[in-house]
C-alpha positions in Angstrom: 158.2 142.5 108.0 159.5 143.3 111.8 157.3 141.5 114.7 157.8 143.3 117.9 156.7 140.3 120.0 157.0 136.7 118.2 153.5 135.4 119.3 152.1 133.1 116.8 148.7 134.0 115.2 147.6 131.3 113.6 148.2 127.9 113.0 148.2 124.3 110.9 148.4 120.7 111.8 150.0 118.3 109.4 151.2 114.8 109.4 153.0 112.1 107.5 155.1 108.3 107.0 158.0 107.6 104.8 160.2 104.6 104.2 163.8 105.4 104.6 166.9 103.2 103.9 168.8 104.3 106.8 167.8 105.4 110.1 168.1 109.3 110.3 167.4 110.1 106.6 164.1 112.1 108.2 166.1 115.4 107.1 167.1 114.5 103.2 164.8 113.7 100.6 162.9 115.2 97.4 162.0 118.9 98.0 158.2 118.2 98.0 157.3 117.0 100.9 159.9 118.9 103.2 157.5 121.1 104.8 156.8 117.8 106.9 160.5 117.1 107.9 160.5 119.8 110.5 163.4 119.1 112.3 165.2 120.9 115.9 163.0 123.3 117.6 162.6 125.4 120.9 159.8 123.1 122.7 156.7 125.4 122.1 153.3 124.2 124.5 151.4 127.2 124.9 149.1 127.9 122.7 148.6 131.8 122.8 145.5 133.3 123.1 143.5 134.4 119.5 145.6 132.2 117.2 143.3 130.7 114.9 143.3 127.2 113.6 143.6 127.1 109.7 144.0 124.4 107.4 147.2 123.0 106.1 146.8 124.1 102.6 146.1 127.6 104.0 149.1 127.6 105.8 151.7 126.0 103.9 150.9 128.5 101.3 152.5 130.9 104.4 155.7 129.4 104.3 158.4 130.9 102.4 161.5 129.1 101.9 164.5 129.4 104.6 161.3 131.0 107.0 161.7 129.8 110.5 158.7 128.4 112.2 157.3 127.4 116.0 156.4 123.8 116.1 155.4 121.2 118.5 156.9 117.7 116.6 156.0 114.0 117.6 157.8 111.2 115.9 158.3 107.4 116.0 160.5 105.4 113.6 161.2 101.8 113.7 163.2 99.2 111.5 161.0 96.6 112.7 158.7 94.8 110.5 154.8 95.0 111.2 155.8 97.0 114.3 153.1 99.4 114.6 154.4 103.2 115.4 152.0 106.5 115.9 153.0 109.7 116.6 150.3 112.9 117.9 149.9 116.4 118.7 146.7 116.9 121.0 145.2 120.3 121.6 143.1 121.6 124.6 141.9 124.8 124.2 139.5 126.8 126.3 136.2 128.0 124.5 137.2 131.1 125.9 139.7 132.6 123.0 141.2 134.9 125.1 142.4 132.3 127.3 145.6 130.2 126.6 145.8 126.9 125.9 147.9 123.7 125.4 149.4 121.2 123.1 151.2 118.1 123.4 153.3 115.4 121.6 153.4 111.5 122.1 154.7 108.8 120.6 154.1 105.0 120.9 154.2 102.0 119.5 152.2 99.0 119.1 148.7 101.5 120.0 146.3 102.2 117.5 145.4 105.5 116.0 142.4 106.2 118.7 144.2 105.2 121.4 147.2 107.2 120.8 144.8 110.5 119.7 143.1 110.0 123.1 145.8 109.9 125.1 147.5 113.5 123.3 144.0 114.8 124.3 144.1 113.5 127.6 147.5 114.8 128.5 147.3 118.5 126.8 144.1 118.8 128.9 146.0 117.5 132.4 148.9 119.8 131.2 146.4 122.9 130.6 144.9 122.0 133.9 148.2 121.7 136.0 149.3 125.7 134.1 145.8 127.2 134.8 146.8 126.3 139.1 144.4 123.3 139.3 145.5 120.9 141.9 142.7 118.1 141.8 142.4 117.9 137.7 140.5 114.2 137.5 140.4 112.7 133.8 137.6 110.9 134.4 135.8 113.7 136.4 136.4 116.4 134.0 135.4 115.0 131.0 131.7 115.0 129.8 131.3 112.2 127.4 127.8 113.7 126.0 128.8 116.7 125.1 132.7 115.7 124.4 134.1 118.3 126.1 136.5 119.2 129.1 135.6 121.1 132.2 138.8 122.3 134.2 138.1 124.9 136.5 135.0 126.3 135.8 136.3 127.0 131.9 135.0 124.5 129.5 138.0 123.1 126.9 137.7 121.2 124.2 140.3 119.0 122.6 141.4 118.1 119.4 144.4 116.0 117.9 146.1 114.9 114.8 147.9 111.4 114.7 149.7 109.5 111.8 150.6 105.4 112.4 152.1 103.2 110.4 153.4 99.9 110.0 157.2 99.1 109.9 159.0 96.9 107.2 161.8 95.0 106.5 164.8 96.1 105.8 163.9 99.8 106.2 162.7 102.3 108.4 159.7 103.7 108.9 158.8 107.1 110.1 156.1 108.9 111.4 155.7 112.4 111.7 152.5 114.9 113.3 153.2 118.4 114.0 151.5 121.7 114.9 153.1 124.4 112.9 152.9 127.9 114.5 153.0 130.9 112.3 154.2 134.7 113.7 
């Protein structure tokens, strides 16, 4: 199959944590469970206009081996024990479906799960903001807590994110992976 133009139709969110012996081992490992080790990639933040979201079974059952893929990847690691690590991908996306929006990736450590989700919201709605030309983009002024949503410029966005933590132990490392996985 020959794409003309390599804009993404649809895509999946996924996630994961592993224990590894040595630091950098993120890239070996049993076959199953590869799809999650998505390693070097062009950084991708747009995200184009009409791609649907669609669940990770429905789209890792799109992926053929050796296939190359769009991703946005956030990921923590840490050899410390009961360090806590989290990695996200937020999403801001205008109602408006023919209207681009965003995605980010963080990482942190020592935050928990909602805190780490809310701040990947928080900055892929700032970053959506500052691309659509708006100059005085408030976080607290733009968001409507009642109806959890964004408004930037007159569009109304809504956010969404996926975030895996997890807690570091002794004597190995611990890894955490979330990425949106973008599918031509």
């Amino acid at each position: 199959m020959v794409h003309q133009h390599l804009v993404p139709q649809q895509m999946f969110l996924t996630k994961g944590s592993a224990p590894y012996r040595e630091a950098g081992q993120l890239r070996a490992g049993p076959p199953q469970g590869r799809h999650r080790r998505l390693q070097h990639r062009r950084r991708i933040e747009h995200l184009p206009a009409h791609c649907k979201i669609i669940t990770k079974a429905a789209g890792l059952k799109k992926l053929r081996p050796g296939q190359i893929v769009f991703c946005v990847k956030s990921q923590a690691q840490t050899d410390e024990p009961h360090r806590l690590i989290s990695a996200a991908i937020g999403i801001a996306r205008p109602t408006d479906p023919s209207v681009f929006g965003y995605l980010s990736e963080h990482h942190d450590y020592g935050k928990t799960d909602e805190e780490v989700s809310d701040y990947a919201e928080d900055l892929a709605a700032g970053m959506l903001a500052t691309t659509l030309g708006v100059t005085e983009f408030d976080i607290d002024e733009s968001w409507d807590n009642k109806r959890e949503l964004w408004k930037i410029s007159d569009r109304i966005v809504k956010t969404r994110s996926m975030t895996q933590s997890a807690v570091g132990r002794k004597g190995v490392w611990t890894t955490v992976v979330a990425a949106a996985v973008l599918i031509v």
